[in-house]
mmCIF file of the C-alpha atoms, coordinates in Angstrom:
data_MODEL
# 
_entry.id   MODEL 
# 
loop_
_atom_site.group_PDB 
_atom_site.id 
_atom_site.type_symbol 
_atom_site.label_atom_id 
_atom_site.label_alt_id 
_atom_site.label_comp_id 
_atom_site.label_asym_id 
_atom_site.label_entity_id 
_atom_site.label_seq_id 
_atom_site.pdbx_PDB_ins_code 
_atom_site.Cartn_x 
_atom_site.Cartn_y 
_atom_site.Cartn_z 
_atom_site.occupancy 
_atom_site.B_iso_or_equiv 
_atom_site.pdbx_formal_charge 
_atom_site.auth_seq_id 
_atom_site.auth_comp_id 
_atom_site.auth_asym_id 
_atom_site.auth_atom_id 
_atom_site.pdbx_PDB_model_num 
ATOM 1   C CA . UNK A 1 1   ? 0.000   0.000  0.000   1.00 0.00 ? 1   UNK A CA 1 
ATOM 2   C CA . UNK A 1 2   ? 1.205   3.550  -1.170  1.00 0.00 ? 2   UNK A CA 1 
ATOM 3   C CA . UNK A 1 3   ? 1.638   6.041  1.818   1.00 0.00 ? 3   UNK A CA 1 
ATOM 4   C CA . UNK A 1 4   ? -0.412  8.253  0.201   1.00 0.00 ? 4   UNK A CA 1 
ATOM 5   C CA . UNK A 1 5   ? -3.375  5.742  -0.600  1.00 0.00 ? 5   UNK A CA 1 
ATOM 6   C CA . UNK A 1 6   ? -5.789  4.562  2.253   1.00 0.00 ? 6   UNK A CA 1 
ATOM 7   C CA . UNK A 1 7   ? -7.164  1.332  0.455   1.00 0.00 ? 7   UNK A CA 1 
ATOM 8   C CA . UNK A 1 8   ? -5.006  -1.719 -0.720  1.00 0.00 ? 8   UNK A CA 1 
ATOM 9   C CA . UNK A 1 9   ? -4.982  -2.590 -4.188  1.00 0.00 ? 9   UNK A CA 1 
ATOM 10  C CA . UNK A 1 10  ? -7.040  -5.334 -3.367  1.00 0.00 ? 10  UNK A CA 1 
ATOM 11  C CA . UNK A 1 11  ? -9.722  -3.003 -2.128  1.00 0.00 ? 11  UNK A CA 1 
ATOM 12  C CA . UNK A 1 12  ? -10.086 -1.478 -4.867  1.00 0.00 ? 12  UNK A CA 1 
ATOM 13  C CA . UNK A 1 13  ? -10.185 -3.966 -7.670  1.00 0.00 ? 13  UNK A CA 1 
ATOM 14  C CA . UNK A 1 14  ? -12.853 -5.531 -5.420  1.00 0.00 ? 14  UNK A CA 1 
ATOM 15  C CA . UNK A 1 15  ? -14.856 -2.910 -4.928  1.00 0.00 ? 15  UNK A CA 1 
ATOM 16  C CA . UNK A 1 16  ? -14.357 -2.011 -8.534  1.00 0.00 ? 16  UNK A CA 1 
ATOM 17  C CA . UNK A 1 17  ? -15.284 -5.933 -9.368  1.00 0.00 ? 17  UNK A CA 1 
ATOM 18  C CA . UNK A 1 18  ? -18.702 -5.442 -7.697  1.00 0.00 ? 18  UNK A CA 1 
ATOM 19  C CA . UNK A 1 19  ? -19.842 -2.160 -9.096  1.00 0.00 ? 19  UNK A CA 1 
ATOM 20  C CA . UNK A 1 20  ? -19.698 -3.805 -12.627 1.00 0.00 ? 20  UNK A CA 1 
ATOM 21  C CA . UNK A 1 21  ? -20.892 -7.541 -11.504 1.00 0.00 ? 21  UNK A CA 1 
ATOM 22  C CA . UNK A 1 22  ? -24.224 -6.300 -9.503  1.00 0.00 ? 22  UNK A CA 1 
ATOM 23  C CA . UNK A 1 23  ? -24.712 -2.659 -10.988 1.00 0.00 ? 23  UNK A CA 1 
ATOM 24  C CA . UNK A 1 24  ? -27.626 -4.338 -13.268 1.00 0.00 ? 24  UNK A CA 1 
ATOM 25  C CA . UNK A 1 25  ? -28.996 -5.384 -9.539  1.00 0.00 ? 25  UNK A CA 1 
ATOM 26  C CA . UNK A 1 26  ? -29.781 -1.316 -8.682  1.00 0.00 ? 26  UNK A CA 1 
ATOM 27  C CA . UNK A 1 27  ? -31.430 1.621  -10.656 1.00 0.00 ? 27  UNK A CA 1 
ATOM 28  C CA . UNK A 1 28  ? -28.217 3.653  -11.868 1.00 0.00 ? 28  UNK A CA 1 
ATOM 29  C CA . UNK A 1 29  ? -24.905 3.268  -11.211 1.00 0.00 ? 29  UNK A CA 1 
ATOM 30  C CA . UNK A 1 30  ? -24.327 5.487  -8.485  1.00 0.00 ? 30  UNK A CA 1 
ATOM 31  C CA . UNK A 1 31  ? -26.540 3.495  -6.405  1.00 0.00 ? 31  UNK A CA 1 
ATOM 32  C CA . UNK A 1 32  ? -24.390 1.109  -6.592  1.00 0.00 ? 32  UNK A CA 1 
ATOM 33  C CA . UNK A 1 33  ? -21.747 2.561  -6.222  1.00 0.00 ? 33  UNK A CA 1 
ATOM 34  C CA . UNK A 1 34  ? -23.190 4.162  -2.759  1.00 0.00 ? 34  UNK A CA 1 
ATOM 35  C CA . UNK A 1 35  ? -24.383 1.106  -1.457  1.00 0.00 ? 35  UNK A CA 1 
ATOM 36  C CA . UNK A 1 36  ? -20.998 -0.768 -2.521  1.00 0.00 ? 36  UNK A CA 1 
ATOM 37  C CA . UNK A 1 37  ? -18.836 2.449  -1.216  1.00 0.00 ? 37  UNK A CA 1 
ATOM 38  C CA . UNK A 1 38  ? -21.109 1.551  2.815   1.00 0.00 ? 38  UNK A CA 1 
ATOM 39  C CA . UNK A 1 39  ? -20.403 -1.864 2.750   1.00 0.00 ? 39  UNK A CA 1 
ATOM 40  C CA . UNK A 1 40  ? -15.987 -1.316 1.994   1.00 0.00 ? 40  UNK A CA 1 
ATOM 41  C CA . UNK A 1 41  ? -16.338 2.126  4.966   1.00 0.00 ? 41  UNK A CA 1 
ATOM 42  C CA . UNK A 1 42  ? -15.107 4.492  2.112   1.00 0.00 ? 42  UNK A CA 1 
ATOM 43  C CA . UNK A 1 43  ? -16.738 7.507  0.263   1.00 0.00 ? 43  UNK A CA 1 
ATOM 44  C CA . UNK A 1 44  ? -19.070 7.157  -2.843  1.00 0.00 ? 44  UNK A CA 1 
ATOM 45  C CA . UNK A 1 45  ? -16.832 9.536  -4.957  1.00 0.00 ? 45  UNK A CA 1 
ATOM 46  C CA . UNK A 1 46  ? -13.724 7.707  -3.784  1.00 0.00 ? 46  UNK A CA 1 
ATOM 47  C CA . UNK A 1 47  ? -14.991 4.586  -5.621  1.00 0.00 ? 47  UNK A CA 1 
ATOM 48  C CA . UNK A 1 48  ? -16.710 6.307  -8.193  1.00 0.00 ? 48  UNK A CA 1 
ATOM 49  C CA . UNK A 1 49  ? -13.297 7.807  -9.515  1.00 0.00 ? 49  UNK A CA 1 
ATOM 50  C CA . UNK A 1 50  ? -12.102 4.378  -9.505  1.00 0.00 ? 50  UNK A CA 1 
ATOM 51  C CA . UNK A 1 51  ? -14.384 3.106  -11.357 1.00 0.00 ? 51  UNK A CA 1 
ATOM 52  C CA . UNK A 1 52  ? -14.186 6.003  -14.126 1.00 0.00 ? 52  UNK A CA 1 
ATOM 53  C CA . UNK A 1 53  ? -10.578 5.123  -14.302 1.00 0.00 ? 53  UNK A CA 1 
ATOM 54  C CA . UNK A 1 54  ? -11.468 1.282  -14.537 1.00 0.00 ? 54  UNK A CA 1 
ATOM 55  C CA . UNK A 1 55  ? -13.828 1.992  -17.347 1.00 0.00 ? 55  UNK A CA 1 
ATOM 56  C CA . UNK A 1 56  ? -11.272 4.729  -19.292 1.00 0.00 ? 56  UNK A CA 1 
ATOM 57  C CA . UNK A 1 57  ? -8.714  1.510  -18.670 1.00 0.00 ? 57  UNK A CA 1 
ATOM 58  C CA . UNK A 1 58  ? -11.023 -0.851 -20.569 1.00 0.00 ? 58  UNK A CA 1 
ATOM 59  C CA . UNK A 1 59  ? -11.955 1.346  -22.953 1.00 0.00 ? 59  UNK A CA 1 
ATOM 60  C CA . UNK A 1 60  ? -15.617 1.751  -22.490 1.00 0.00 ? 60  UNK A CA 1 
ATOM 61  C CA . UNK A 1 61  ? -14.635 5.253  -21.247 1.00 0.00 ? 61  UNK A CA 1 
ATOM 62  C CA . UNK A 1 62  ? -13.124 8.115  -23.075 1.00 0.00 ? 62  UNK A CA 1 
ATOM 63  C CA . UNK A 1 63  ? -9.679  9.478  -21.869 1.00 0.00 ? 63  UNK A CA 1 
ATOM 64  C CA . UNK A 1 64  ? -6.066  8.755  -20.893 1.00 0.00 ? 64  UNK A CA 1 
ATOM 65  C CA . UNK A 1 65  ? -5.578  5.216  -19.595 1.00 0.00 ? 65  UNK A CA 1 
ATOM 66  C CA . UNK A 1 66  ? -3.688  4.918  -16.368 1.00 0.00 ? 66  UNK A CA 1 
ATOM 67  C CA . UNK A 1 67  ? -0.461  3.197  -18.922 1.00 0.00 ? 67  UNK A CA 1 
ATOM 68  C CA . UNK A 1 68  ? -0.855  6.473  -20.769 1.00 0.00 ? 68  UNK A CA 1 
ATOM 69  C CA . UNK A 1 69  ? -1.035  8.990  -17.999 1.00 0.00 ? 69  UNK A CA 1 
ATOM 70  C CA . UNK A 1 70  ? 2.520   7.301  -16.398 1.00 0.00 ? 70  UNK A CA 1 
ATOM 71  C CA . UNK A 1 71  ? 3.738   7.811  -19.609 1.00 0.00 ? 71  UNK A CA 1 
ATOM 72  C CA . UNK A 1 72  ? 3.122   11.248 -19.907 1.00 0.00 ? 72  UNK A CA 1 
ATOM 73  C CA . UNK A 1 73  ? 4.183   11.889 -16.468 1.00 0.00 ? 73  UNK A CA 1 
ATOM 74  C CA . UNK A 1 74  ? 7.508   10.145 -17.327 1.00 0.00 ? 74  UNK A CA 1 
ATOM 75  C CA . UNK A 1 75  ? 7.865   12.156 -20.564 1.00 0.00 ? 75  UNK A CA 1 
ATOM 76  C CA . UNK A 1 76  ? 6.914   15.340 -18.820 1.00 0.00 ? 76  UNK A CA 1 
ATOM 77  C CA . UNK A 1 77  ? 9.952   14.958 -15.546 1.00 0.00 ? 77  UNK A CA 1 
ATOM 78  C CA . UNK A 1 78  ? 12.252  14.037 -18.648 1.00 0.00 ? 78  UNK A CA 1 
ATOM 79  C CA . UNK A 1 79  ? 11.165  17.062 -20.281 1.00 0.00 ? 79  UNK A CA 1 
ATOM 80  C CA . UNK A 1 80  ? 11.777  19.227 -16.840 1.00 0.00 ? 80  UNK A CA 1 
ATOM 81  C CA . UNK A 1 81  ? 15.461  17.856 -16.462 1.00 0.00 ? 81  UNK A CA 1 
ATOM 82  C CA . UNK A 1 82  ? 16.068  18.850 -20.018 1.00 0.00 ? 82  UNK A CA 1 
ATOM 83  C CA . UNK A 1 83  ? 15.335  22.196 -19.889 1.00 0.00 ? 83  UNK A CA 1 
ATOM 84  C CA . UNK A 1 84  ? 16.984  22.566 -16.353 1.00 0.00 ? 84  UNK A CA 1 
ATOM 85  C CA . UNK A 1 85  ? 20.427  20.800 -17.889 1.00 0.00 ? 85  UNK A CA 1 
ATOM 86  C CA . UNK A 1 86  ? 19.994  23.085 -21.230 1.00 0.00 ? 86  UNK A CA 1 
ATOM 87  C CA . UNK A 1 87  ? 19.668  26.185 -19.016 1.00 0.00 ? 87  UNK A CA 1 
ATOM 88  C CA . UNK A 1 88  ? 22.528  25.063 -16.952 1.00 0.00 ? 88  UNK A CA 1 
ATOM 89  C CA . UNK A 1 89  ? 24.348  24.932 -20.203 1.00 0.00 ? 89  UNK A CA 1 
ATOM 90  C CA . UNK A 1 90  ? 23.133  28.166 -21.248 1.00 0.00 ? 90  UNK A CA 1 
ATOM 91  C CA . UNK A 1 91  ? 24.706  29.808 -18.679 1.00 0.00 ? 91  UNK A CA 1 
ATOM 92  C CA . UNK A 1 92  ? 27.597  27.917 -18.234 1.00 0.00 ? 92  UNK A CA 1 
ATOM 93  C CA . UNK A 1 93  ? 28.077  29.332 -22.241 1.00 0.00 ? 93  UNK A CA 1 
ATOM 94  C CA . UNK A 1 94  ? 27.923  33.387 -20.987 1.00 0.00 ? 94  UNK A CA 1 
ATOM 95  C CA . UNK A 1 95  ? 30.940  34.588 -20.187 1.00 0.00 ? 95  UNK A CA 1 
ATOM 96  C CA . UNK A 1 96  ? 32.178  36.927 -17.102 1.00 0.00 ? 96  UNK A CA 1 
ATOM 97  C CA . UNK A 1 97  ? 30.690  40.204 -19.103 1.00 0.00 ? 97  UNK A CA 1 
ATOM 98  C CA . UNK A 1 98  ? 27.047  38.237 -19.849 1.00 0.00 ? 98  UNK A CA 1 
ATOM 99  C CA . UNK A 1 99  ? 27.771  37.486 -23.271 1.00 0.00 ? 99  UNK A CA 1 
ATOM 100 C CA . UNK A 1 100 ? 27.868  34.712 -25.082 1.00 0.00 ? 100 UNK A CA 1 
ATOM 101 C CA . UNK A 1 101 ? 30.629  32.741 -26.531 1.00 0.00 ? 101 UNK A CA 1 
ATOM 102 C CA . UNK A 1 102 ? 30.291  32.742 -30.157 1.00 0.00 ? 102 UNK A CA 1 
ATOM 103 C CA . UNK A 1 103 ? 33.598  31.182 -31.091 1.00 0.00 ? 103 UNK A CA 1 
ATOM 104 C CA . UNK A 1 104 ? 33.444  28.407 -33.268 1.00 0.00 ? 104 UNK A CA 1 
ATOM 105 C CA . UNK A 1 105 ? 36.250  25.563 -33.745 1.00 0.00 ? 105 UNK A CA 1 
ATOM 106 C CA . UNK A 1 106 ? 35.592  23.355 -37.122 1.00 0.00 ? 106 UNK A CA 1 
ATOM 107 C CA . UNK A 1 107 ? 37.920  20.534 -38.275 1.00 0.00 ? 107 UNK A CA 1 
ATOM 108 C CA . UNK A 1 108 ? 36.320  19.526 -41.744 1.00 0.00 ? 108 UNK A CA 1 
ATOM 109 C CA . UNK A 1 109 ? 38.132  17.793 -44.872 1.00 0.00 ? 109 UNK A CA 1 
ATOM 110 C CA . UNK A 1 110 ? 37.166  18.691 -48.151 1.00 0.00 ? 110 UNK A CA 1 
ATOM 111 C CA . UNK A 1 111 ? 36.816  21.446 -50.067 1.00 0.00 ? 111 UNK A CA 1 
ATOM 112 C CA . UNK A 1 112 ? 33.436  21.696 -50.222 1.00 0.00 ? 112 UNK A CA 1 
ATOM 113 C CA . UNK A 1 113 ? 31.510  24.255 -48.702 1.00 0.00 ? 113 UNK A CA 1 
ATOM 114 C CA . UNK A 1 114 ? 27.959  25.250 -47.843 1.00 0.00 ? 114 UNK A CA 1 
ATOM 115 C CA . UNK A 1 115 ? 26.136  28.298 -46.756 1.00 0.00 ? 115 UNK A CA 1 
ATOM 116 C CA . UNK A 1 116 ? 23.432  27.626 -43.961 1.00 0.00 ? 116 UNK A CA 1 
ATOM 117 C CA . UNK A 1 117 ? 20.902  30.464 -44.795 1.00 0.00 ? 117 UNK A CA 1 
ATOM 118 C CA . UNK A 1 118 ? 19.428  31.066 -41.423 1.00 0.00 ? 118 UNK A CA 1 
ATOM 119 C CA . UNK A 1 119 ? 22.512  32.366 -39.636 1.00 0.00 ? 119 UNK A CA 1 
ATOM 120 C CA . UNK A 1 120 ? 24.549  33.551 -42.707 1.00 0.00 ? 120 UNK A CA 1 
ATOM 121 C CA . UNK A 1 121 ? 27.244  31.534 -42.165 1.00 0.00 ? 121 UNK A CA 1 
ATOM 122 C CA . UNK A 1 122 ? 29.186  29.164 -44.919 1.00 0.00 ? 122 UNK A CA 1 
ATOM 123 C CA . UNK A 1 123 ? 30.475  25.788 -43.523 1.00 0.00 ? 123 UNK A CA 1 
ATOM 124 C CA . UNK A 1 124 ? 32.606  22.773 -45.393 1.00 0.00 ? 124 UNK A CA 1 
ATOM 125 C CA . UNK A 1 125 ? 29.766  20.086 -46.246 1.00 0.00 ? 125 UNK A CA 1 
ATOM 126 C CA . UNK A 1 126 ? 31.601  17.101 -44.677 1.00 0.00 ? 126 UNK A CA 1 
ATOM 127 C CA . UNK A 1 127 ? 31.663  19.045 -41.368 1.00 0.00 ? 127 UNK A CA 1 
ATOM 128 C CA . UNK A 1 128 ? 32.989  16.091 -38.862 1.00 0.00 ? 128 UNK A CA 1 
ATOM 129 C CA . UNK A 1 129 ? 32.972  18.322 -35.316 1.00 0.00 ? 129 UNK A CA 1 
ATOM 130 C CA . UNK A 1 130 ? 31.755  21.165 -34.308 1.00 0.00 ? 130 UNK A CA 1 
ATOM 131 C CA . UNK A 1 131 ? 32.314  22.826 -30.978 1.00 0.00 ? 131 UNK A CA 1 
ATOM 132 C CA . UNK A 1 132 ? 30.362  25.832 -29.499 1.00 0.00 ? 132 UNK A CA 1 
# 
């Protein structure tokens, strides 16, 4: 059991488990789920938000299911440590008088070269390193 969870696992796939196998036995679904919710000592909405996620998880719902929404959480935290390493970076890059460090250091072979339009700048085509 998760600290910040008050119900086992168990719990709730049982009480989940009975809202689908005897919600035909009531008028609506929320009846079931409040008569269900008395018997287990928890709140109505409590199990009525897991059975909205149990129902998104199956697919008879609409939404993000709970695979999806770890996903995204995952993606998001990776996203957050990216932008805090690139803005450690970018400031690591400014030198003593706030300005940036536009030096560039090329090793290339070839004669070749090409102009990159956006900054202006022509480079050899086989570029093999480039430092900033």
């Amino acid at each position: 059991m998760d600290k910040r969870t008050r119900y086992p696992v168990e719990v709730r796939e049982r009480a989940v488990r009975m809202v689908f196998e005897h919600g035909p036995e009531y008028d609506s679904q929320y009846a079931a789920i409040r008569s269900i919710a008395d018997k287990f000592g928890m709140s109505p909405e409590t199990l009525r938000l897991w059975v909205r996620r149990a129902e998104t998880d199956e697919g008879l719902r609409p939404g993000l299911t709970t695979d999806e929404r770890a996903h995204m959480k995952e993606l998001e935290r990776e996203n957050r440590e990216l932008r805090r390493a690139n803005e450690i970076l970018k400031s690591a890059a400014v030198s003593s008088t706030g300005q940036r460090n536009n030096i560039l250091k090329l090793r290339c072979r070839g004669p070749k070269v090409q102009r990159l339009s956006w900054t202006g700048v022509e480079l050899p085509s086989d570029l093999v390193e480039l430092f900033l």
